[in-house]
C-alpha positions as a Markdown table, in Angstrom:
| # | Residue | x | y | z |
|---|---|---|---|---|
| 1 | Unk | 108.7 | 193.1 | 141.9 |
| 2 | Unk | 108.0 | 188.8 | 142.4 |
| 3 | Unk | 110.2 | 188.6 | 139.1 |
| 4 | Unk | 112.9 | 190.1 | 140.5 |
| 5 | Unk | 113.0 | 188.4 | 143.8 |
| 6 | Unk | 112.7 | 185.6 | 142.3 |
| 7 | Unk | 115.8 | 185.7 | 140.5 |
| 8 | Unk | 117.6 | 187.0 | 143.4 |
| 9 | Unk | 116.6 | 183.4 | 145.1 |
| 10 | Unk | 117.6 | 182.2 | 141.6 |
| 11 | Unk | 121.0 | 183.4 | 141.9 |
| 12 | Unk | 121.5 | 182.5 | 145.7 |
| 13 | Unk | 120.5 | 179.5 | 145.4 |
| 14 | Unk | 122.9 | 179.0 | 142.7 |
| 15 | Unk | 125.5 | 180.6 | 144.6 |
| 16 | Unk | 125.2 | 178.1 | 147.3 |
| 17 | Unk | 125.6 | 175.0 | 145.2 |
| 18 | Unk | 128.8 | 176.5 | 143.3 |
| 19 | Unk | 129.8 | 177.0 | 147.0 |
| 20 | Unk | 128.5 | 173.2 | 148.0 |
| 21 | Unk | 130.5 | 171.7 | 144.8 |
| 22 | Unk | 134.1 | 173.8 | 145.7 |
| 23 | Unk | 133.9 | 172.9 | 149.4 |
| 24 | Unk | 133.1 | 169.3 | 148.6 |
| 25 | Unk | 136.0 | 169.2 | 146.2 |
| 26 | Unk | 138.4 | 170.6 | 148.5 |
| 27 | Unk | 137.1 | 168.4 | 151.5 |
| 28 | Unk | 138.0 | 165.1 | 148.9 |
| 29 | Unk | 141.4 | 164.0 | 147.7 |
| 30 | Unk | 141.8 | 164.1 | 143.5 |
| 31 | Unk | 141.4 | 160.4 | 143.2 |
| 32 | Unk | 144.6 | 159.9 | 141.0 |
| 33 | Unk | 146.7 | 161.4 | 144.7 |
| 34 | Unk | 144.8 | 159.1 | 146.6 |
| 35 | Unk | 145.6 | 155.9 | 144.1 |
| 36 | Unk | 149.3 | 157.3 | 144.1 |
| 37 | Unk | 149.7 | 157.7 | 148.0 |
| 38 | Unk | 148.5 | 155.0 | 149.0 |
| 39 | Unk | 150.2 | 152.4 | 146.5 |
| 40 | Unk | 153.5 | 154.3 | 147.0 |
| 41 | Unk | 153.1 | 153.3 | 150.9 |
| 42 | Unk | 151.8 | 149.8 | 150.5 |
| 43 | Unk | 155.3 | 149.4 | 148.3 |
| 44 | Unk | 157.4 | 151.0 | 150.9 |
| 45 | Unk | 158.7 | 149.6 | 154.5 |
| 46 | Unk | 158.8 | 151.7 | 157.0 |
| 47 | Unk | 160.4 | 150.3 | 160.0 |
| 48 | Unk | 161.4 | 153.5 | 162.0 |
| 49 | Unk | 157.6 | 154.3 | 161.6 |
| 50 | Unk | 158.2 | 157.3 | 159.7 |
| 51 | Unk | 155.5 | 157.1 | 157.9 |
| 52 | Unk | 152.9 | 156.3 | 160.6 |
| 53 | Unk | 150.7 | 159.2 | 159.6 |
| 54 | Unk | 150.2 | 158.2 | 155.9 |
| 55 | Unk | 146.9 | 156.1 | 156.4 |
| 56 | Unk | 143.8 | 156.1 | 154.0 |
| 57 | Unk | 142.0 | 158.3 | 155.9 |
| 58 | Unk | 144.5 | 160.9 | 155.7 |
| 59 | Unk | 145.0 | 159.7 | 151.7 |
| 60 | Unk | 141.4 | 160.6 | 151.4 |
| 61 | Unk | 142.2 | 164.2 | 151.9 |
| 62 | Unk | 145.8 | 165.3 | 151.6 |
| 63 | Unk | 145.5 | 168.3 | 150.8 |
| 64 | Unk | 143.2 | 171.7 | 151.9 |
| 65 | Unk | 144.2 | 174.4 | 149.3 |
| 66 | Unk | 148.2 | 174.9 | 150.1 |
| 67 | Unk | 148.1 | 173.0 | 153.5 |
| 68 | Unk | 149.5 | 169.1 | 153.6 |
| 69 | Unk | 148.2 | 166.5 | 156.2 |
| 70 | Unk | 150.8 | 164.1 | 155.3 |
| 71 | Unk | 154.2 | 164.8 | 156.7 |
| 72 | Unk | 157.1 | 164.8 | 153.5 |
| 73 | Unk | 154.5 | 166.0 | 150.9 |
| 74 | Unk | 153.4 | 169.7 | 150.0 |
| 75 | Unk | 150.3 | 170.6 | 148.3 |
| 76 | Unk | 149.5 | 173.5 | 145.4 |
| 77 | Unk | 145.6 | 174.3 | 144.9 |
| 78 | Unk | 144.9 | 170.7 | 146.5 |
| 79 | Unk | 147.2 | 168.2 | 145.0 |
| 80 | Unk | 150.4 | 166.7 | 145.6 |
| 81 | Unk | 153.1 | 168.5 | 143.9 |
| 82 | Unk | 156.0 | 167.5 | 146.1 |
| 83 | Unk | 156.9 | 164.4 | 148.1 |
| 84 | Unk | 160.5 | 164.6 | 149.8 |
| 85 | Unk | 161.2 | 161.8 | 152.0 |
| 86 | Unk | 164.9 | 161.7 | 152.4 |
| 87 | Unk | 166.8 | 159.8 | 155.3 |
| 88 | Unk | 163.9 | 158.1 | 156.7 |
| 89 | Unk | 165.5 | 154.4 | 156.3 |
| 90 | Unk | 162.8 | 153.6 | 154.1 |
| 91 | Unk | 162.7 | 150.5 | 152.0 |
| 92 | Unk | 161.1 | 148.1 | 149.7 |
| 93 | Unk | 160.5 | 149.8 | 146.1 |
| 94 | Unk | 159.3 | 152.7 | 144.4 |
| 95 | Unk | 155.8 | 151.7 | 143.1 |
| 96 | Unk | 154.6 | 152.2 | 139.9 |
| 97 | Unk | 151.6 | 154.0 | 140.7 |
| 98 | Unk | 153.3 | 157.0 | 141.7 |
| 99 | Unk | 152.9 | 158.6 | 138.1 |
| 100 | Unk | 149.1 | 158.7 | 139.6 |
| 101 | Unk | 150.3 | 161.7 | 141.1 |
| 102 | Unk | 150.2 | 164.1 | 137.7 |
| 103 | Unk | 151.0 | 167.3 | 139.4 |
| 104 | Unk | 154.3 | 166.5 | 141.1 |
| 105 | Unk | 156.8 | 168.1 | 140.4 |
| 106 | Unk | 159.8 | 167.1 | 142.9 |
| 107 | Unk | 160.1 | 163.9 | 143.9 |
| 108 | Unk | 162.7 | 162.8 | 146.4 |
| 109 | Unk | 163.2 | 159.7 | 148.2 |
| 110 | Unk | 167.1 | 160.2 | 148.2 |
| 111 | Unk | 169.3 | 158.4 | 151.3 |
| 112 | Unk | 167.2 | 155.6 | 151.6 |
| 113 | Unk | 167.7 | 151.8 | 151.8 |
| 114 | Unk | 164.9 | 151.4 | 148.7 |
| 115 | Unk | 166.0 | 148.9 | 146.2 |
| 116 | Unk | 165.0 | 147.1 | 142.6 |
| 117 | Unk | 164.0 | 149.2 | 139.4 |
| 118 | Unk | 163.0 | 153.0 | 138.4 |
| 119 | Unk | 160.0 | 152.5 | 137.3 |
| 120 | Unk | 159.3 | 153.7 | 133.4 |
| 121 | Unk | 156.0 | 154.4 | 134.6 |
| 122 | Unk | 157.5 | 157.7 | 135.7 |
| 123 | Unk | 157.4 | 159.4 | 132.2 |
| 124 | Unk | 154.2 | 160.2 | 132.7 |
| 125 | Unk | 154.8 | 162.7 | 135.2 |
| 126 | Unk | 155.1 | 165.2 | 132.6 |
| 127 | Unk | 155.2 | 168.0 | 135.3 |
| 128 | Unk | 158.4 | 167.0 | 136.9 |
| 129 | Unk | 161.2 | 169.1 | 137.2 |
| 130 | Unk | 163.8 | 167.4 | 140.0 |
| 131 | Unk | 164.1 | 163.7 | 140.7 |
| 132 | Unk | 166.5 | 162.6 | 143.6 |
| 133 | Unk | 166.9 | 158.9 | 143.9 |
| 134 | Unk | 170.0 | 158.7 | 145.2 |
| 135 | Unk | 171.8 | 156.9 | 147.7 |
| 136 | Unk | 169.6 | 154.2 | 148.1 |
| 137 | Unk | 170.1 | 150.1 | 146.5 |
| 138 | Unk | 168.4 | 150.5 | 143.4 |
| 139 | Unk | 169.3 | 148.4 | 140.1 |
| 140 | Unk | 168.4 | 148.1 | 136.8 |
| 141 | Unk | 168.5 | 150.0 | 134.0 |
| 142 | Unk | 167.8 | 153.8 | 133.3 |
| 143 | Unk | 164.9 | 154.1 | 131.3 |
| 144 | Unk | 165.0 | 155.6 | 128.1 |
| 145 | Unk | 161.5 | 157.4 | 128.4 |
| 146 | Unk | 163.1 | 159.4 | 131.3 |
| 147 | Unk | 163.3 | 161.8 | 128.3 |
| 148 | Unk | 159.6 | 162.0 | 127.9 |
| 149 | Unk | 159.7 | 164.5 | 131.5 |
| 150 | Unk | 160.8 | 167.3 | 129.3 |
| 151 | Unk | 160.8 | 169.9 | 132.5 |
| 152 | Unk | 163.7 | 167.9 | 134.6 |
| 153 | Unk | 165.9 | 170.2 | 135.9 |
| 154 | Unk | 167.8 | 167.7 | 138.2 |
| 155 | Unk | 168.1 | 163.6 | 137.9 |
| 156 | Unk | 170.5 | 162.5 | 140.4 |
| 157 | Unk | 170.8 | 158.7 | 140.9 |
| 158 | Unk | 174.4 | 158.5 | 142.1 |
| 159 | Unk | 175.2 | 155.9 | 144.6 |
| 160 | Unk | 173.3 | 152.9 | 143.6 |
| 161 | Unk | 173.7 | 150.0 | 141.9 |
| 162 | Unk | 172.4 | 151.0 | 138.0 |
| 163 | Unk | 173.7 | 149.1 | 135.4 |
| 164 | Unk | 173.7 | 149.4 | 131.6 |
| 165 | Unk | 174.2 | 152.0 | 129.2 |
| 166 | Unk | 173.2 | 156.0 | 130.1 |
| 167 | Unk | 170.4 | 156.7 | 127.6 |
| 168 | Unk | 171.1 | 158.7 | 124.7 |
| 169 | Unk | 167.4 | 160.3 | 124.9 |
| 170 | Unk | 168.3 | 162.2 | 128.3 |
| 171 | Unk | 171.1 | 164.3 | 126.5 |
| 172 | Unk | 168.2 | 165.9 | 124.9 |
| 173 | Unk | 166.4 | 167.6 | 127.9 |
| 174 | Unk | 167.0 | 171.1 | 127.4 |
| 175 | Unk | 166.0 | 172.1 | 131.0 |
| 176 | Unk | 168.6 | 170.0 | 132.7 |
| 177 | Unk | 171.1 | 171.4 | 134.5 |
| 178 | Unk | 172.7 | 169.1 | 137.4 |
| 179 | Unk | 173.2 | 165.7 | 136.8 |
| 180 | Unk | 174.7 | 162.7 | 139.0 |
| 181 | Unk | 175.1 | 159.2 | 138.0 |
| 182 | Unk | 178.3 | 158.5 | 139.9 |
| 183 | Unk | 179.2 | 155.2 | 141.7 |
| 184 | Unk | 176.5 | 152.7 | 140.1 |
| 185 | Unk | 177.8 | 150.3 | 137.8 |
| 186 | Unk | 177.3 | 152.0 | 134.2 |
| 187 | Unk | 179.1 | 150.7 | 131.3 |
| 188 | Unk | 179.2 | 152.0 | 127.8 |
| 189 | Unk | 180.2 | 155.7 | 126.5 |
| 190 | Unk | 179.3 | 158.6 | 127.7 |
| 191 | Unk | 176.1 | 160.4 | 125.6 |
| 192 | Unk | 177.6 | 163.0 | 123.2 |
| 193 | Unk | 174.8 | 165.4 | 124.3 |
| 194 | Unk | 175.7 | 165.2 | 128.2 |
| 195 | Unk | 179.3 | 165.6 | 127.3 |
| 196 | Unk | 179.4 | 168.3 | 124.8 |
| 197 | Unk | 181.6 | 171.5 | 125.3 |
| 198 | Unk | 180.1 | 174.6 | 126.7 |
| 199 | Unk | 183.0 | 176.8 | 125.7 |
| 200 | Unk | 185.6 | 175.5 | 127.5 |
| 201 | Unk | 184.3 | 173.1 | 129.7 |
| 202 | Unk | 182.2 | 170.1 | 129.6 |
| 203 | Unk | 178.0 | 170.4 | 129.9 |
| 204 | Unk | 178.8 | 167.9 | 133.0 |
| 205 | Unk | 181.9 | 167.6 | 134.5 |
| 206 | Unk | 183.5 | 163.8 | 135.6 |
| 207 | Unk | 182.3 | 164.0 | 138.8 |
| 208 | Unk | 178.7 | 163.3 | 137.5 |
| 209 | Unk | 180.4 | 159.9 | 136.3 |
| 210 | Unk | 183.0 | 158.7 | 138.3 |
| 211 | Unk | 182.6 | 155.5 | 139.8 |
| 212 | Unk | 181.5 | 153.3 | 137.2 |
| 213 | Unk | 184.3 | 151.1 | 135.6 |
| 214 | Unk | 182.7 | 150.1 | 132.5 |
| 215 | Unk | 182.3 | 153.7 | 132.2 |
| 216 | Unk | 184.4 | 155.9 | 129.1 |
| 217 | Unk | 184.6 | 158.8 | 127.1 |
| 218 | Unk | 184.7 | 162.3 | 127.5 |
| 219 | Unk | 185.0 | 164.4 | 130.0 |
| 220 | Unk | 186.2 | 160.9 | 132.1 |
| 221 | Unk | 189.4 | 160.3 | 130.7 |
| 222 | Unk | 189.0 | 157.7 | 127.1 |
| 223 | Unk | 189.4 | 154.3 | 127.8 |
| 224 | Unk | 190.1 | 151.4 | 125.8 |
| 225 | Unk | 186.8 | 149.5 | 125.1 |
| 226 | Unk | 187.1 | 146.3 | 127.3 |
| 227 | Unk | 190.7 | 146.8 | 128.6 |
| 228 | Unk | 190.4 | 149.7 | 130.9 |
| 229 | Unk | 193.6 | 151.1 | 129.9 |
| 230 | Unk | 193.9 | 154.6 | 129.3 |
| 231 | Unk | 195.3 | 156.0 | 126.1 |
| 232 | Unk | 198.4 | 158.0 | 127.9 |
| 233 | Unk | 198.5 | 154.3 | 129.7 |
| 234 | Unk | 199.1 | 152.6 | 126.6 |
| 235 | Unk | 201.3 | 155.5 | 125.0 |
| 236 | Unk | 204.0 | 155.1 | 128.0 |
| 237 | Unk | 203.8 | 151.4 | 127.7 |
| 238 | Unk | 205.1 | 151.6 | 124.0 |
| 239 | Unk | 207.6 | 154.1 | 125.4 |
| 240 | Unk | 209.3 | 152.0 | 127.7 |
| 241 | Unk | 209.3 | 149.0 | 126.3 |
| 242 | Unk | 210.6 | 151.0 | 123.0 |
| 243 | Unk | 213.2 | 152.4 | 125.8 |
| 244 | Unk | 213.9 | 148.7 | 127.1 |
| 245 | Unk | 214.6 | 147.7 | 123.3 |
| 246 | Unk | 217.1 | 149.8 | 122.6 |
| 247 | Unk | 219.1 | 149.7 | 125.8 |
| 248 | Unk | 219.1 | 145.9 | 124.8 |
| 249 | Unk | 220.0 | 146.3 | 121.1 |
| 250 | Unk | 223.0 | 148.9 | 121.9 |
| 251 | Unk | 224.0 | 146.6 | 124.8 |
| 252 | Unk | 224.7 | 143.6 | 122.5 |
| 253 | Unk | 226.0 | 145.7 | 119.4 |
| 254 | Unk | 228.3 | 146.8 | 121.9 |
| 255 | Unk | 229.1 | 143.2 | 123.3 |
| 256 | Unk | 229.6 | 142.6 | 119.4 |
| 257 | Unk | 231.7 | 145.4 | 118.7 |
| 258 | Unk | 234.3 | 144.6 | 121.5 |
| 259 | Unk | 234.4 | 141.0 | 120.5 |
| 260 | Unk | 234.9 | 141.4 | 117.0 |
| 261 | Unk | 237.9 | 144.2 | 118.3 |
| 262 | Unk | 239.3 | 141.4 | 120.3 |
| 263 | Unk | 239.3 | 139.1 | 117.2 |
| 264 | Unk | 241.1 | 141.8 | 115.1 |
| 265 | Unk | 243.8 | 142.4 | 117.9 |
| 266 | Unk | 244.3 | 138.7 | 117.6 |
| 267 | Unk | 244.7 | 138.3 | 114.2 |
| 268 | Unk | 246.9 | 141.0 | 113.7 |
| 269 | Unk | 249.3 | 140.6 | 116.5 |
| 270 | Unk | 249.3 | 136.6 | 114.4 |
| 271 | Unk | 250.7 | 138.5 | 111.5 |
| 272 | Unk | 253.2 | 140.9 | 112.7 |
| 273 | Unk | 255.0 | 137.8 | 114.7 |
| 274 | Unk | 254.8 | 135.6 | 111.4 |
| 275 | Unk | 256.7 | 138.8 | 109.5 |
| 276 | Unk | 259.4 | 139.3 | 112.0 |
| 277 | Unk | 262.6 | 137.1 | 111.0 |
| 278 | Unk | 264.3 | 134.7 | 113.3 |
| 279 | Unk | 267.6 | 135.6 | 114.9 |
């Protein structure tokens, strides 16, 4: 009978620290979140005070099971899995740290004033499936190991000021179905892989590119390499000066042709008057 109230206390006692450890792991933020959160607001400006909740003692504890603290980020078991601060007139940069934040998967800080470079440091967010950076001031490059997030749904980075070539790498993510690089300043040819035919029509039509001069290939009409002249461009050149040449060669064959006629005229009216006899 003492054995088996003992093990009763055994087991409650257990009980009670299983309960201790969950409640004190839910009462503290994963420490990667709370690196990410607060590096991503010490890189950001915030002067509309937006953001005048996100302090460390909120970064602390984020999260309590489903239920967010911070306003523009939702939670999933007790970590960050979604940040969406859109039109807040945020700016400054995107800091690298973010990728702290393992267990987001959206991440949008689109309409924004937020400039310099996407950080790579964003391939390891392996869990992400939509990334919205656009219409904000960034610049830069697009970086290749994008491709690394192979459960991107949506990259869209149009309107900003992105140079350089659209990496052949992100023509390979199978999951991704809208994409939007318009109005940045791209150059190069379009990836085969974001351009390919489904049946008839294009994986991604031109809108997803238009806007960037140095820009060719299909599905934007073909360019020249380093003219910007389109092929159907170039094709009506050649036809009309073609055109322009021969209206000029039958113009002075005809100029010829009535000159030599004159000169034959001449000649023979010289010879008909030298045959006739004098009376």
């Amino acid at each position: 009978m003492a054995r088996s109230h003992r093990f009763i206390s055994y087991r409650l006692l257990l009980l009670l620290l299983l309960s201790f450890e969950t409640a004190r792991r839910l009462a503290s933020a994963d420490p990667n979140d709370e690196a990410c959160l607060k590096n991503l607001r010490q890189s950001l400006e915030d002067p509309a005070r937006n953001l005048r909740n996100w302090t460390n003692n909120v970064f602390s504890n984020p999260c309590s099971g489903f239920t967010s603290y911070l306003p523009g980020a939702t939670c999933n078991n007790g970590r960050i899995y979604k940040l969406s601060l859109t039109s807040l007139s945020l700016r400054g940069s995107i800091s690298p740290f973010l990728s702290n934040c393992t267990n987001l998967q959206s991440l949008d800080l689109s309409s924004n004033q937020i400039s310099g470079d996407i950080p790579p440091e964003i391939q390891f967010l392996v869990n992400l499936a939509v990334l919205n950076l656009s219409s904000n001031r960034l610049s830069g490059e697009i970086s290749p190991q994008l491709a690394l997030c192979a459960y991107l749904n949506v990259i869209d980075l149009h309107d900003n000021q992105l140079s350089g070539q659209i990496p052949q790498q992100l023509g390979l993510l199978a999951r991704l179905s809208a994409f939007d690089v318009s109005n940045n300043k791209l150059s190069g040819q379009i990836p085969t892989y974001l351009s390919n035919r489904t049946g008839s029509f294009p994986r991604f039509n031109a809108s997803s590119f238009v806007g960037n001069k140095g820009l060719y290939g299909y599905p934007l009409q073909d360019m020249v390499k380093g003219k910007g002249l389109s092929v159907m461009a170039i094709v009506g050149i050649g036809l009309g000066s073609g055109v322009v040449s021969l209206m000029i060669s039958f113009t002075g064959v005809c100029i010829w042709l009535r000159i030599t006629e004159k000169k034959m005229a001449a000649e023979e009216e010289g010879k008909i008057s030298q045959s006739m006899p004098d009376y």
